[in-house]
N, C-alpha and C positions, 0 to 999 in steps of 0.2 A: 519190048519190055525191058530189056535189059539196058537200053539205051535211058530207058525213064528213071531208070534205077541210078545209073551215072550221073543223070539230069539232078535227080534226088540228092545225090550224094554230095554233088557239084555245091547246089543250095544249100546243104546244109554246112559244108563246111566253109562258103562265104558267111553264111551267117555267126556262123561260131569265130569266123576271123574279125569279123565287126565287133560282135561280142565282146571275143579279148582285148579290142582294140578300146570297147566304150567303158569295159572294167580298168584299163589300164588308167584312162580318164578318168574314171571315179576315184580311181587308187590317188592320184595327184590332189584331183579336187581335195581329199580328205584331209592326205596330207597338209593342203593350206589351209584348212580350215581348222588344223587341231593347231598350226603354228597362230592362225589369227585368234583361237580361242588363248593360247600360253600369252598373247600380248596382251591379249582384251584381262588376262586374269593379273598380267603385272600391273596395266593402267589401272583395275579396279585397287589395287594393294595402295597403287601410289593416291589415288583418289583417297581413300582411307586414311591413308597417314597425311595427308593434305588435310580432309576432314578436322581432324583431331588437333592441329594444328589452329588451323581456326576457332575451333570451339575453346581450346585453351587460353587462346590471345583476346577470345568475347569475354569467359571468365575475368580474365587478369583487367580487362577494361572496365566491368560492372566492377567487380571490388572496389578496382581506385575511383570510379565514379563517385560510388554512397561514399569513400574516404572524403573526397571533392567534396560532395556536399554536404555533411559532417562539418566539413571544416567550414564551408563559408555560413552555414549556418550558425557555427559558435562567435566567428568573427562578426557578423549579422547581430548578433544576442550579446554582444560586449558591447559593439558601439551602441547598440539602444538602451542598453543600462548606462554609459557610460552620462549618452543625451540625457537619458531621465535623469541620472542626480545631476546634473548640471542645470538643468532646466527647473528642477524641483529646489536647488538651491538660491536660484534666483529668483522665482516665486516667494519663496520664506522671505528673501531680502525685502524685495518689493511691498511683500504683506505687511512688515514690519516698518516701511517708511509711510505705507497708507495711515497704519496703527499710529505713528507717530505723530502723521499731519494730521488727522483726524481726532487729537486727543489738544493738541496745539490750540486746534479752530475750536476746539470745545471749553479749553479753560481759561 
């Protein structure tokens, strides 16, 4: 009996030695994992201000875009006016030398 009892004792205190030995283990494990959660939380910060980076620089692109095309479209609506009285001018000319031959052959 008494010898079961040292048997007993024997196994319990291997296993309490394992024990502190798998806690020790876990104690580490945590520790890397509270240092890989502090990186993973820098990476999300710098991800962030990355973000925001980009979406400033899409901003600043669309604005000058619509400026872009604003503009080529004012320059677009000059030359066609510019065409049309030019084109409308020569027409009147033209109309008026028809007018004229046309009055010629007539009298």
């Amino acid at each position: 009996m008494e010898k079961q009892i040292v048997n007993m004792l024997s196994d319990i205190q291997r296993n309490m030695k394992e024990f502190n030995r798998n806690l020790k283990e876990l104690d580490r494990n945590m520790k890397g994992l509270e240092s890989n959660m502090k990186g993973l939380e820098n990476n999300m910060k710098e991800f962030g201000s990355d973000l925001k980076e980009v979406k400033e620089t899409v901003n600043r692109i669309e604005a000058a875009q619509t400026e872009d095309v604003i503009a080529l479209l004012k320059v677009g609506n000059q030359r066609s006016e510019t065409d049309f009285h030019y084109l409308n001018t020569r027409i009147t000319d033209i109309d008026k030398r028809v007018f004229t031959l046309e009055n010629r052959v007539e009298g």
